[in-house]
N, C-alpha and C positions, 0 to 999 in steps of 0.2 A: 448468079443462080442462088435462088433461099433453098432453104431449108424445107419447102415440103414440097419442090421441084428436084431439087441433090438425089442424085440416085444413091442410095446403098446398098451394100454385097448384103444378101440374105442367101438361106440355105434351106431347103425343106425337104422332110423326108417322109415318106409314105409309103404306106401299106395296101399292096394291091390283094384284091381276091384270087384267094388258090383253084375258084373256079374257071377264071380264063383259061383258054386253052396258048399255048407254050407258045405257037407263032403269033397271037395276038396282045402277046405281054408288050411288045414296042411298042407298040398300036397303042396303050394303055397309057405307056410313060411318054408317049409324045404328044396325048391328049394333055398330060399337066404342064409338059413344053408349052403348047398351044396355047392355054391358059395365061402363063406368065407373060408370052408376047402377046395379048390380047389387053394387057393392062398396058402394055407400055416396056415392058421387061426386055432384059439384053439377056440371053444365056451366056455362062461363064465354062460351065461344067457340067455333066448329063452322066449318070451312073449308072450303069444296066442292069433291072432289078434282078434279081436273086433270090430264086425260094430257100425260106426260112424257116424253121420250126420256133414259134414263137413259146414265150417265156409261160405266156397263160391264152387262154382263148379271147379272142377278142371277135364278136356278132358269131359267137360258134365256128369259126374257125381254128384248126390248129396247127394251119402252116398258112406262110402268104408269102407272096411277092416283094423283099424290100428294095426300092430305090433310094437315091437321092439328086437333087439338082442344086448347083451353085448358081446363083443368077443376080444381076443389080434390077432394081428398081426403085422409084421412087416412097417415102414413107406413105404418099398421102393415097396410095393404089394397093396397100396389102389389102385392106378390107374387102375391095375388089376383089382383089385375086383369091382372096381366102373363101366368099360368094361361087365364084365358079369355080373353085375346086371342088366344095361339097356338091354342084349338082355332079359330080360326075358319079356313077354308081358301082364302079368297079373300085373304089378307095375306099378299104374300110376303117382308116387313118391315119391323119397326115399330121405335120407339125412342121412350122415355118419358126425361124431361129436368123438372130443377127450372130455373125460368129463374133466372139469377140477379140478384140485387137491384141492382136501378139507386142509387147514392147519389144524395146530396143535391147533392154537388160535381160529380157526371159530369152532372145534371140542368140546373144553372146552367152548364155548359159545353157546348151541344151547337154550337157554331159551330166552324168551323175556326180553329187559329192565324194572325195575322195576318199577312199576308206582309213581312218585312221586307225593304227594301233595303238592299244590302251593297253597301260602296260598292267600284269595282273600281277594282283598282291602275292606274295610269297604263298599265305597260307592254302591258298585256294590251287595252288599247283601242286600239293601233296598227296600225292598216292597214298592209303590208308595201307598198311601191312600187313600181308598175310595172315591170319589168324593160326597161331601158334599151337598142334597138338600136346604142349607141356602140360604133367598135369602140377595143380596147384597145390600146396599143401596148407592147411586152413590154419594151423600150428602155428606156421610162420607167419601168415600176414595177422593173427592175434598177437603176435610176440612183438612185429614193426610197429603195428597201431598204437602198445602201449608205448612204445619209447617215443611216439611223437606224439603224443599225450601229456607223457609225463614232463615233458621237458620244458 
């Protein structure tokens, strides 16, 4: 098998119109099913859309439908499939994605780093002391100043 026969996992996700009405949203997302096995495509995974209040408007919309679909296909058939998704008229955008390959080393790592204790400087653990209602006498700290002046 080459390489522009090799099916690979791709992902696409799209934005259906908030104008369909609620029982024809399947209907919607199993038109972009239809699509992919029309090129050639195997479904992997099928996500049942979910309205959304989107981040900004997009064709004057301000909620839509979001799905997504995991599916393999071959490379030399995205364009294809990318073709008949835009005729469909209830998408008002979609984005097809390779996911990318999890290693072996990100897989043995999926915890967080451990938190270490850093030990803190003495000074910075010191509580400032109360501010003292004494009162000061100006006498006196004239009369310190000179002796460690003069000395």
């Amino acid at each position: 098998m080459d390489e522009i026969t090799k099916p690979f996992s791709y992902e696409i996700a799209y934005l259906l119109s908030p104008n369909i009405e609620t029982e024809h949203v399947l209907t919607a997302a199993g038109d972009v099913t239809k699509a992919i096995e029309s090129v050639g495509g195997t479904i992997q995974y099928v996500a049942e859309p979910k309205r959304r209040k989107l981040a900004f408007p997009i064709k004057k919309a301000e909620q839509a439908y979001f799905g997504y679909t995991d599916f393999m296909v071959p490379a030399s058939k995205i364009l294809l499939l990318k073709k008949g998704i835009e005729l469909q008229k209830n998408i008002l955008r979609y984005l097809v994605v390779k996911p990318e390959k999890v290693s072996r080393r990100s897989k043995e790592r999926t915890y967080a780093r451990p938190f270490v204790k850093r030990e803190v400087h003495p000074t910075y653990t010191k509580k400032p002391e109360a501010h003292s209602e004494e009162k000061i006498d100006i006498g006196e700290i004239d009369k310190r100043l000179d002796e460690i002046l003069n000395k």
